[in-house]
Steps between C-alpha positions, in 0.01 A plus 500: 500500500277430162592688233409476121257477258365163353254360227292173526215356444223294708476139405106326509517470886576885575866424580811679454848473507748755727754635316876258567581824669283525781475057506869560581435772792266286635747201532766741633276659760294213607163627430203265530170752507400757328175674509332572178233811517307779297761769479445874370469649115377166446783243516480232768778512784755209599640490799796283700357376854724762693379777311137422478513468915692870523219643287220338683646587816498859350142490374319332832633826691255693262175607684218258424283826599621673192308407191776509268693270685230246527431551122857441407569210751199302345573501199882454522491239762197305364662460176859371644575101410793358601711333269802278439637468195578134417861352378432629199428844558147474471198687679144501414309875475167438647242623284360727706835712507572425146165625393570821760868537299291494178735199410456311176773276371819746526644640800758709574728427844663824653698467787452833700747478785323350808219344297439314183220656235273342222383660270251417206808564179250738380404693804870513563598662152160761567689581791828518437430701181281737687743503760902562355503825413418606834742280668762799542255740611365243766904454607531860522234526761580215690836432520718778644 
């Protein structure tokens, strides 16, 4: 459902813009919520109401008694805001998940399927330049 890649910037109160793209999937689809949380490789996750409730559904069934699952839980579930963005497109990155994100000034939006990502614009480019060359290899072992 969110596709793309997107530059912009944080104005002085933390806020950005969505893309028009996604604005215009939101309209379409109705979406109110979305949860806003510390994702993985250091980007921050965004996700529509009916997703975020499918992967918390997913994650209570995790054993508290395992460690790992407590660990991960904490930290993923203490960090999740939820967020509207306003008629404008707007939504505020708290700072505790922009500093997490490492997030100055420029961001980069990716959408990534089920779930919208933001990424610091230069984490992203670390990552994606680390990252391309070994795209075909990764498709090779994952995709049959």
């Amino acid at each position: 459902m969110w596709y793309g890649e997107f530059i912009h910037s944080l104005d002085s109160k933390n806020r950005f813009i969505l893309p028009a793209k996604f604005r215009e999937k939101i309209k379409n689809f109705k979406i109110r919520k979305f949860y806003m949380t510390r994702g993985l490789d250091g980007c921050l996750f965004v996700f529509a109401h009916d997703v975020w409730k499918k992967m918390e559904d997913k994650l209570k069934e995790l054993s508290f008694t395992r460690q790992q699952s407590r660990f991960f839980n904490r930290i993923y579930f203490s960090g999740a805001q939820e967020i509207e963005f306003d008629s404008q497109g707007r939504v505020t990155i708290p700072d505790y998940l922009k500093e997490f994100a490492g997030i100055k000034r420029e961001i980069v939006i990716i959408g990534v399927a089920d779930r919208i990502e933001i990424w610091d614009k230069t984490r992203w480019e670390k990552f994606y330049d680390e990252n391309k060359d070994k795209f075909e290899d990764i498709a090779e072992g994952l995709i049959e």
